[in-house]
Structures are given as structure tokens and as C-alpha cells.
C-alpha positions in Angstrom: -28.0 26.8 19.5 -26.0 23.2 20.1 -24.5 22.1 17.3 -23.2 18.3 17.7 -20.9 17.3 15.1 -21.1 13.4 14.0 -18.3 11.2 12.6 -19.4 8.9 10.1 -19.3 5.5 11.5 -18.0 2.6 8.8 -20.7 0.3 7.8 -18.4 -2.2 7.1 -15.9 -4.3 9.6 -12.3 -3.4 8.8 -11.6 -6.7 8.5 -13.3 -10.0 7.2 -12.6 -13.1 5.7 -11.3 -11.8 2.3 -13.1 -11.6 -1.3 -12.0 -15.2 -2.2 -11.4 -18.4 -0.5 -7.6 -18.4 1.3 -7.1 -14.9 -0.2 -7.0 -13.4 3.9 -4.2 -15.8 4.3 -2.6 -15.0 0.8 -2.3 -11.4 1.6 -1.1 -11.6 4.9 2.2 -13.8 3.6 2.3 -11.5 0.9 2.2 -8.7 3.2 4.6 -9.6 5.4 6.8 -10.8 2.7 7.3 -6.9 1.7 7.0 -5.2 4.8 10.5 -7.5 5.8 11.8 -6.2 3.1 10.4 -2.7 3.7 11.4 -2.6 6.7 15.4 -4.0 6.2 15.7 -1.4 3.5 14.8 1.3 5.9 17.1 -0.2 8.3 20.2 -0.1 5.8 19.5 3.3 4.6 19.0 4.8 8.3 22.4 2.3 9.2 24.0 3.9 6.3 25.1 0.3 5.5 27.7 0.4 2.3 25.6 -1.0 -0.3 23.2 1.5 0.2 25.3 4.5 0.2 27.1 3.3 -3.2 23.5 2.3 -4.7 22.0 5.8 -3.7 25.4 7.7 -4.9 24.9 5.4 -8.4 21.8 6.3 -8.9 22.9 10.2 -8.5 21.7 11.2 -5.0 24.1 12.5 -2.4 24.2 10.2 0.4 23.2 12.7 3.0 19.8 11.9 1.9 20.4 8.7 2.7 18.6 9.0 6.7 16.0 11.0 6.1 14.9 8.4 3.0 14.9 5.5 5.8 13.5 7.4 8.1 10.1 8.3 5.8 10.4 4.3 4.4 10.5 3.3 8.1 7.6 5.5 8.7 5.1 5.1 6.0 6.1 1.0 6.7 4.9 1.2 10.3 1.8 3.1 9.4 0.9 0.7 7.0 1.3 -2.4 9.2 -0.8 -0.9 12.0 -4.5 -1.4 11.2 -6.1 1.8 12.0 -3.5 3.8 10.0 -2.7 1.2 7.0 -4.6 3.3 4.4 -2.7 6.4 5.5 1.1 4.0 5.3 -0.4 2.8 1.8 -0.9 6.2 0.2 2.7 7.4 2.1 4.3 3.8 0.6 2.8 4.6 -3.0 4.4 8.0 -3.1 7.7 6.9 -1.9 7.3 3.5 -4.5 6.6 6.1 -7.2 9.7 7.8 -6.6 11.7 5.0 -7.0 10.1 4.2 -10.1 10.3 7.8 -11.4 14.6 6.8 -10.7 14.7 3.8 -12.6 12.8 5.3 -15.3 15.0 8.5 -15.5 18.6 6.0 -15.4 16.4 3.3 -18.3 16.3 0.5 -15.8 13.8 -1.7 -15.5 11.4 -0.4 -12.5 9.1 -3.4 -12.5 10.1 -4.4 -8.5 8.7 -0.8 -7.0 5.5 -1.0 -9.0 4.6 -4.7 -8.2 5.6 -3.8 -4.9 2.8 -1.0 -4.9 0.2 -3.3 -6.4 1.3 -5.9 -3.9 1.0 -3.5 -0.8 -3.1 -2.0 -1.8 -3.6 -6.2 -3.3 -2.8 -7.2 0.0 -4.6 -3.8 2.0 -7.5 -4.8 -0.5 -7.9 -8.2 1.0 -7.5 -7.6 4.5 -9.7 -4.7 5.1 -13.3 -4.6 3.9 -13.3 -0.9 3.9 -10.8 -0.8 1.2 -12.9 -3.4 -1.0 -16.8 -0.8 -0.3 -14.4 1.7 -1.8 -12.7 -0.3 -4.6 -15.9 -2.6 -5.6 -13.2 -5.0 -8.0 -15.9 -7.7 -7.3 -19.4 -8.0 -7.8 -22.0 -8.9 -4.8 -23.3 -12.1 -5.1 -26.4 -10.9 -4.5 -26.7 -7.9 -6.2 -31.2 -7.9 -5.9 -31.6 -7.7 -9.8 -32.2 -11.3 -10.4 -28.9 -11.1 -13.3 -30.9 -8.5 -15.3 -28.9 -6.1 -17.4 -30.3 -2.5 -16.3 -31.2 -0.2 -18.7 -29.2 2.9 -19.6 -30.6 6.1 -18.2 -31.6 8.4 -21.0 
């Protein structure tokens, strides 16, 4: 008996032109706006620059954890930014963004930055990868084949 296993292939391109006029071009400024800042953050906590060993100390973590937090920010970054492996970095970036907001919470400072960071990273993954959007369907078809009939509930 042969038994052939088949990987589903995506019916959609991973990329397009975007949902919405000048939305490709949005996201990708947008995108690269925080994976800068991603990736210098990384880079002070692997550096162990001083302002990020006081900030982390302040915040009440020991500063040995100070690599190995660069080191999974630098990580998840790079898997984000590389196409094949940007849903993987966004899940990974998500975590690591909800831990930070899980600290600011815990010390009563505002904790807006890591979420509209996380909305920023899947806004922008949203719009650059049409993949994302056939699992996230935030916008109707145009053509959608029922000629803008309501359909009725199913009993």
C-alpha cells in the first residue's frame, strides 16, 4: 500500500497589493518603524547597555535575565521580518509584547506602547500577506455572488 502524504498548498499569494489603496505602503513604513525599534531594544538588552539594566532592575527583574530577553526579542524580530516565517515571529512578538504589558500592569503603569505595538506588528502582517487577511476576513469581498441580499438565518 503507498501512502503519499500532501501538503496543502495556499490558495492565496502571500503577498498582494493590500485591502485598501496605499495600505501595502502604509504597513511597510509602519513595519519597519517598529522592527528598528525592535531590533535596537534587542540590541541594548543583549549589549547590556546601562539604561536597560537599570530599567529591567526597576521594574524588579534581576539583570541576568537581561541576555536571554534580547536574545528571544532579537529572535522572534528576525522571524517576523522574514516572509516565510513572519506569522511564526508574530505569534513569538505577541507573547513577548504581552509580557511586557502583564509588567506595566503589575507596577500600574500605563502599558498602552506594548499593546499598540502588537496591534501594529499583525495591522501591518495583515496588510502585507494575503494569507493573514483569508484567515482574518476584517473586510468584505466586493463581490460576494449574493447580489447585497441579507441571507436568511438557518433554522
Amino acid at each position: 500500500m503507498n501512502a503519499t502524504i500532501s501538503t496543502p498548498q495556499a490558495s492565496v499569494p502571500p503577498t498582494s497589493s493590500g485591502p485598501f489603496p496605499g495600505s501595502l505602503w502604509t504597513a511597510r513604513i509602519l513595519g519597519t518603524l517598529v522592527v528598528l525599534f525592535l531590533f535596537v531594544d534587542a540590541g541594548g538588552k543583549i549589549l547590556r547597555l546601562a539604561p536597560y539594566v537599570e530599567g529591567t532592575a526597576k521594574v524588579g527583574f534581576h539583570p541576568r535575565v537581561l541576555v536571554p530577553l534580547g536574545l528571544v526579542l532579537l529572535a522572534s524580530t528576525i522571524l517576523y521580518v522574514v516572509p516565510r516565517t513572519a506569522v511564526l515571529g508574530a505569534i513569538l512578538l505577541t507573547g513577548y509584547l504581552g509580557g511586557a504589558t502583564c509588567t506595566h500592569v503589575r507596577l500600574e503603569q500605563p502599558f498602552i506602547m506594548p499593546v499598540l505595538f502588537g496591534v501594529v506588528i499583525w495591522g501591518c502582517l495583515f496588510v502585507r500577506d494575503a494569507r493573514v487577511r483569508s484567515l482574518l476576513p476584517l473586510t468584505r469581498p466586493m463581490n460576494s455572488g449574493n447580489s447585497g441580499r441579507k441571507e436568511e438565518p438557518h433554522a
